[in-house]
N, C-alpha and C positions, 0 to 999 in steps of 0.2 A: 504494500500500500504506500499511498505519497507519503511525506513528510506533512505536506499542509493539506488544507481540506478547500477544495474549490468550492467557490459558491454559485450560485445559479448565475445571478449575476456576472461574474466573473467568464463563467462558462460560456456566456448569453452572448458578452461582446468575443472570445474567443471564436465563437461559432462566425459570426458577422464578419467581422476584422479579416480572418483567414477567406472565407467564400468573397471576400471583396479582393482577395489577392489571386486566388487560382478558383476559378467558378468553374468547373466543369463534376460533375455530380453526375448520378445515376438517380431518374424519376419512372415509377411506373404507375398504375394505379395499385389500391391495398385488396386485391382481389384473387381468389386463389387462381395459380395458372397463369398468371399474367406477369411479363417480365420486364425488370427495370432496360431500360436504354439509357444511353450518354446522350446527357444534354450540356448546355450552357447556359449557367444562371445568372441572373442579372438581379440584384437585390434591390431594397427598397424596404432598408431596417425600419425605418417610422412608421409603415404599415405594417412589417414583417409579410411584407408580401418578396415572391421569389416569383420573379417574368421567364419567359420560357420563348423563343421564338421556333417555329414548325411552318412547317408547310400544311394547308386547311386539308387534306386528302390521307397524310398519315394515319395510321391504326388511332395511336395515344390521340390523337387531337380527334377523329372521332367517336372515340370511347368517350373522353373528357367531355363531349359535347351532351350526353345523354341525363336527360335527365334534368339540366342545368348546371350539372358538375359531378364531381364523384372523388370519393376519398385515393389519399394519394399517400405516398411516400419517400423520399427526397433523400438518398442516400450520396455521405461526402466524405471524402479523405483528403486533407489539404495535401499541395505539394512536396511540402517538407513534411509531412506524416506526424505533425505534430497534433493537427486535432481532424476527429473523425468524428462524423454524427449522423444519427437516422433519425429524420424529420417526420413527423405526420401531419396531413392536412387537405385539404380542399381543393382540388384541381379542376379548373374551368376553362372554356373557353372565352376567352376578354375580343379576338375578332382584330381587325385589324386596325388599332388606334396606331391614330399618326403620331400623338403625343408620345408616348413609347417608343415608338417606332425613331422619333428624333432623337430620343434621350440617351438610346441607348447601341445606336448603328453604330457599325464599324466593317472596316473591310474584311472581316472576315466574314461574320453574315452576310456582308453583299454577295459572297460567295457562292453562297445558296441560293440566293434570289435576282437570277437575269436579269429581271426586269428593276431591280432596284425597290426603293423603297415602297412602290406602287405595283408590285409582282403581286396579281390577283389571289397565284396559292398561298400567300404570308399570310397569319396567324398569329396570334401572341394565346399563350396558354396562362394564366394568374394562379398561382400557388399560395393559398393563403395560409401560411407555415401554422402551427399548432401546439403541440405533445412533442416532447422526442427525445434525446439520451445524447448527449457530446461528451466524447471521450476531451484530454488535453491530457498529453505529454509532452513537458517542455524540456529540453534540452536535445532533440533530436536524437541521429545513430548514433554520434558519439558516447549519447549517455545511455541509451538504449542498451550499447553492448556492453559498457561497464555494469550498468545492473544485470546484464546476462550471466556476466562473467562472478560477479561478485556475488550474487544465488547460487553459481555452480560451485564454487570455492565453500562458502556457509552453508550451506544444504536450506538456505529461506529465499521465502520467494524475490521475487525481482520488483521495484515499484516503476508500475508500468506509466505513472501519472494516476487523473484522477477522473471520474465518472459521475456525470450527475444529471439530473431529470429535468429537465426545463419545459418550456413551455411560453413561444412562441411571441403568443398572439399580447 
């Protein structure tokens, strides 16, 4: 176990901070049989809303659409693998707002959309984040394998960082 005890808080902006540095997650619906894909997320901490751009013909963007929405799940490992968390929450179709759509373009999305920012198949999906579990272990590999190493030496466990339940919204 850690030395300290994270706090939700604590936890809350670690979740945020790091998806504001490497956004790319795994989202699918929470329903059995149905599997996450790679997306890229686009935050929006003060709503705790999580943006999603797709193309309107996708599976996820026509499941998403049923109904008015449907429960999701948002799975993340930052780049440096210091914090990991599984989101739950609310996945909808939001349609093609230009407002979004300005705030948050970049050349790589243009990528997928020929026709640019007015490409008929664009979509934005709204994740309105909820419940969910962030890991945080800070100190990266380096500390990583020294508590590997230093478990295997002591016969105790390793502290892997710290885990704790948050909640979103």
């Amino acid at each position: 176990m850690a030395d300290r005890n994270l706090t939700v808080r604590e936890a809350e902006e670690e979740f945020w901070n790091h998806l504001e540095k490497s956004n790319t997650g795994m989202l699918g619906l929470d329903q059995p049989g149905y599997h996450a894909q790679p997306m890229t997320a686009f935050r929006d901490r003060e709503t705790s809303t999580i943006w999603f751009f797709t193309r309107e013909d996708t599976d996820l963007a026509k499941d998403a659409a049923v109904g008015g929405g449907q429960s999701a799940m948002f799975h993340y490992g930052s780049k440096d693998q210091n914090v990991w968390a599984c989101i739950h929450g609310e996945l909808s179709v939001q349609g093609h707002d230009r407002e979004i759509i300005d705030r948050y373009w970049n050349p790589v999305l243009a990528a997928w959309y020929p026709q640019g920012k007015d490409d008929p198949a664009l979509t934005i999906l709204r994740f309105e984040a909820g419940d969910g579990r962030v890991w945080v272990n800070e100190g990266g590999f380096f500390k990583f394998a020294y508590e590997i190493a230093k478990a295997n030496v002591t016969k105790t466990l390793p502290d892997a960082g710290d885990v704790v339940d948050v909640n979103l919204r």
